[in-house]
C-alpha positions in Angstrom: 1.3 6.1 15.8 -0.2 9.7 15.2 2.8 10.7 12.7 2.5 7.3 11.1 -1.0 8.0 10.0 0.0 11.5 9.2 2.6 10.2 6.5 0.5 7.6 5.3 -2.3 10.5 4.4 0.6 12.4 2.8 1.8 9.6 0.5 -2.0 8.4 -0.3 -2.6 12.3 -1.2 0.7 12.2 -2.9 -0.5 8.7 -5.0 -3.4 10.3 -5.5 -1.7 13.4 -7.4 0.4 11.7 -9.4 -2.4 9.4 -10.5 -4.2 12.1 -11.5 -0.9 14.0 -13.2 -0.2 11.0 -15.0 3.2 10.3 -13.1 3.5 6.5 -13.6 6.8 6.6 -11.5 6.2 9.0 -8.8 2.9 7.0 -8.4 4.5 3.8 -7.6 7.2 4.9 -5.9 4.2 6.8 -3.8 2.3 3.7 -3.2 5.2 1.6 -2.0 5.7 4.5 0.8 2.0 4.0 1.4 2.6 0.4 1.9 5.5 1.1 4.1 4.1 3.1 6.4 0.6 0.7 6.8 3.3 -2.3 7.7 4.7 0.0 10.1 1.3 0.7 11.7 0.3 -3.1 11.8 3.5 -3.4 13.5 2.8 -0.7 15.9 -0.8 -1.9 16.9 0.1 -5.7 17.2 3.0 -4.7 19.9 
């Protein structure tokens, strides 16, 4: 659970980046890792 939440803060800091950076891409592809990981975490907790 601990390197889930770690990867999650590295692809929200990531989304946050290329927001900033003006990446369009990089920042979608960014927040569908984001979303991955957060399913994965659900998963994780309701188990």
């Amino acid at each position: 659970m601990k390197d889930l939440k770690t990867q999650y803060e590295i692809a929200k800091n990531n989304s946050i980046e290329f927001m900033r950076l003006g990446q369009i891409s990089n920042y979608l592809n960014a927040l569908l890792e984001m979303n991955k990981y957060k399913r994965l975490m659900t998963a994780v907790v309701a188990n």
